[in-house]
N, C-alpha and C positions, 0 to 999 in steps of 0.2 A: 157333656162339657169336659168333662176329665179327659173322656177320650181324645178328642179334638185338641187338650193339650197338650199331652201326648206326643200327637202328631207332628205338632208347632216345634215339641221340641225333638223328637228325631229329624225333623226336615231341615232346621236350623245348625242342626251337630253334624248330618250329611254336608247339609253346605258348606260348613267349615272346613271339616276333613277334606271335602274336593277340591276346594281354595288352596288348602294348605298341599296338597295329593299335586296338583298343578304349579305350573310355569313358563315364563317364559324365555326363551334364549333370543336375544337381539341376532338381526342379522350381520351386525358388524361388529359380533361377540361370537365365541365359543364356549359353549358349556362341557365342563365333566362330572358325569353321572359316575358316584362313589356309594361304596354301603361303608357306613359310619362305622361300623367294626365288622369283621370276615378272619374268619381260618382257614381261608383258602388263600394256598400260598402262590397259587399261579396268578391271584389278581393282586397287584403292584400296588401296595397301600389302599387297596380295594377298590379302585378305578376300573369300573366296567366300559367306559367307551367316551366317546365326543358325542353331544346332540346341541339339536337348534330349531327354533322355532315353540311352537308348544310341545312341552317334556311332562309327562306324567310322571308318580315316582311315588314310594311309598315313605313318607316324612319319619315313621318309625326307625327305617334303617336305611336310607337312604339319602344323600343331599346331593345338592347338582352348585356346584363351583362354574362362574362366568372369569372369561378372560377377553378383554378387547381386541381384537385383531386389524384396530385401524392406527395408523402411526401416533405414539405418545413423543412428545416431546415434553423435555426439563430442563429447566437450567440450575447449575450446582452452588452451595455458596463457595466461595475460592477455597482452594485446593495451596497447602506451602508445598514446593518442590526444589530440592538442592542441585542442583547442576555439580559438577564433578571436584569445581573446585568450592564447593561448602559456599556458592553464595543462596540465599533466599528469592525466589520465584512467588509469585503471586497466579495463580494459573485457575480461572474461570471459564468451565466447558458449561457447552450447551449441547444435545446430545437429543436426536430424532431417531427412536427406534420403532421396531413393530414385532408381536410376539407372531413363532411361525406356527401356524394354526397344527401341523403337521407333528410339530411337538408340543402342545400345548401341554398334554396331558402326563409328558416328561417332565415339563417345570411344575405343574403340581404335585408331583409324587416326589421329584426331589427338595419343592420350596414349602410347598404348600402355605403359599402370601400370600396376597392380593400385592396387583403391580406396584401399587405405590410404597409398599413395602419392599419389595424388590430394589425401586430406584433407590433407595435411600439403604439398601441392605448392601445386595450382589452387585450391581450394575455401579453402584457408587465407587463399589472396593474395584472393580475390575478400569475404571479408570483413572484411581490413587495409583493404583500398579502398573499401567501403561504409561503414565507420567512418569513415576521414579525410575522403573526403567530404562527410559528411552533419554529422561533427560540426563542421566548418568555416562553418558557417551558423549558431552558434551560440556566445553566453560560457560563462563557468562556470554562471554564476549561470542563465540560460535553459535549459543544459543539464540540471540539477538540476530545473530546474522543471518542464522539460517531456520525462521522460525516455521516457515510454509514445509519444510524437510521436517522437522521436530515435528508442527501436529500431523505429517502425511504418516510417519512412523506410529504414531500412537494411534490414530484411525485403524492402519493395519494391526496392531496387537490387540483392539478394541474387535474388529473383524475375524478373528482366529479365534479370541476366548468369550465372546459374546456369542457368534452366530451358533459355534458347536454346542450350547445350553439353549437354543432358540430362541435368541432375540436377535433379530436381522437390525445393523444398523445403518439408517439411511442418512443420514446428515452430523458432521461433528465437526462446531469451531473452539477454538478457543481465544479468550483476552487471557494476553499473555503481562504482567507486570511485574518489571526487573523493581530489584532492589532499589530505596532513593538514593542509594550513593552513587551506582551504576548511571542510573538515569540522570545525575548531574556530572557525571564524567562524562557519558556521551555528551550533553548539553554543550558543555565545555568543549567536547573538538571539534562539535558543531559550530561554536562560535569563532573558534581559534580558524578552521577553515574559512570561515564566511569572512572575517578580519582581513586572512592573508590573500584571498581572492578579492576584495578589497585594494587593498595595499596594490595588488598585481596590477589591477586595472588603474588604480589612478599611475601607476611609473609608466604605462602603457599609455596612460592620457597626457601626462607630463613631455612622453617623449614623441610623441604624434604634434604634441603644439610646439615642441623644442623644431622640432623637423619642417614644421609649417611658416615657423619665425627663421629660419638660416634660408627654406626658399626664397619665402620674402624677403628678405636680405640679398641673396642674391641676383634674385630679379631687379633691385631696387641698384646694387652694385653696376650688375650689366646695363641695366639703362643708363647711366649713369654716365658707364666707361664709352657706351654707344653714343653717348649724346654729346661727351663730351669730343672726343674722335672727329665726330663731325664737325663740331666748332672749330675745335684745330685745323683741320684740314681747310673749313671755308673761311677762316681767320689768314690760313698760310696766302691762298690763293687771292683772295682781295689783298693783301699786304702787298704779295706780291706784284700783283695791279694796279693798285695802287702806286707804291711807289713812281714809277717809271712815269704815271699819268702827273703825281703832283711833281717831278725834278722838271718837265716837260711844262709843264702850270709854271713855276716857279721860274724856270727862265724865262719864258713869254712875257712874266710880269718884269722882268728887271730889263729888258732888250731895250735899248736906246734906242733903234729903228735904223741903226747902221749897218751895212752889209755887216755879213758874218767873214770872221779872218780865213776862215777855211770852212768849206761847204763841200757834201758830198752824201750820196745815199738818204741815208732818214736822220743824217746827225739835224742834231738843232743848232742851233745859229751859237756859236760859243762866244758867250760872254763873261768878262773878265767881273767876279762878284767881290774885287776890291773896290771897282767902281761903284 
């Protein structure tokens, strides 16, 4: 019986220590295999190499560190940044990296973090520093203007002092928010332009209907002048006709029926209109 306990319990202590002797490295991770103190000076804070999959290892002096090698992405809480002339930036990155499996075992011998440590340590401070930087070469007023130039620069300085510590980075926006004084100043020449564009169009509409009423006017004159012309002219012509038909009427009516004193051509019969 004793012995059989025994047994129970070396079988139970092997299990443990194999348990613990084992692991495993994800395929969409990297592990580094360290011995937890060493005097030897050729191995770099005692990092003997990269492994993955199942890693044996001796738990006494040994540990094995994972690092993820598929893109992590964060977003930061806002970032103050001065532009050149001392106003206040409100500056909220979001930032898609991935660690280069090639150096992994470099960021653990110089960090020795885990990544979320990291973002909120190195990676944090590395783009405080591309922001004051880069926004430093700039006012409010050009910052605003030219904000897709602003975060292209800081992507680049993000790409120089990032990828050479091995963290490749693949995606980086930022919300950018100007000061509220800024931002009702612009408000204000937005409205001041939108006003006098305004303003432009109605003198523009005022003078298209000014221009529409003098045609119509004129139109309304020339018919007018047209219509009257004609009157005149056919008023001339029947007076004219007239006449001659009623002096011609008007003797016929007063003719006593006696020869005419003098005849000749087309005269009419001349009557004396005392009679």
């Amino acid at each position: 019986m004793r012995q059989n306990t025994i047994r129970m319990v070396l079988a139970a202590a092997l299990a443990i220590a194999a348990a613990s002797s084992c692991t495993t490295v994800d395929s969409a991770s990297v592990g580094i295999r360290f011995r937890k103190w060493s005097s030897n000076e050729n191995l770099r804070g005692g990092v003997e190499g990269t492994c993955r999959g199942w890693v044996w290892f001796n738990p006494i002096t040994e540990s094995i560190f994972q690092y993820p090698t598929f893109i992590q992405r964060v977003t930061y809480d806002p970032f103050t940044v001065n532009p050149k002339d001392a106003a206040i930036f409100s500056m909220t990155p979001t930032l898609a990296y991935q660690i280069d499996e090639a150096k992994a075992a470099d960021i653990f011998i110089k960090y020795r973090k885990p990544v979320r440590e990291l973002e909120m340590g190195y990676i944090k401070t590395c783009i405080f520093e591309a922001y004051r930087t880069c926004a430093n070469n700039y006012t409010s007023d050009e910052l605003m203007a030219n904000r897709a130039k602003f975060e292209a620069e800081v992507r680049a300085r993000l790409d120089e002092s990032m990828n050479q510590e091995g963290f490749i980075v693949r995606e980086f926006t930022t919300k950018i928010d100007p000061p509220a004084s800024l931002t009702a100043a612009i408000n204000a020449k937005n409205e001041a332009v939108q006003n006098a564009l305004k303003a432009e169009n109605k003198v523009k509409e005022a003078e298209a209907e000014a221009k529409i009423e003098i045609a119509k006017a004129e139109g309304v004159a020339k018919a007018l002048k047209i219509k009257g012309d004609g009157e005149a002219y056919y008023n001339k012509v029947v007076s004219s006709s007239l006449n001659k038909l009623l002096v011609e009427q008007y003797a016929i009516e007063k003719w006593d029926g006696k020869l005419p004193t003098y005849s000749g051509g087309d005269a009419v019969p001349f009557i004396s209109l005392s009679k």
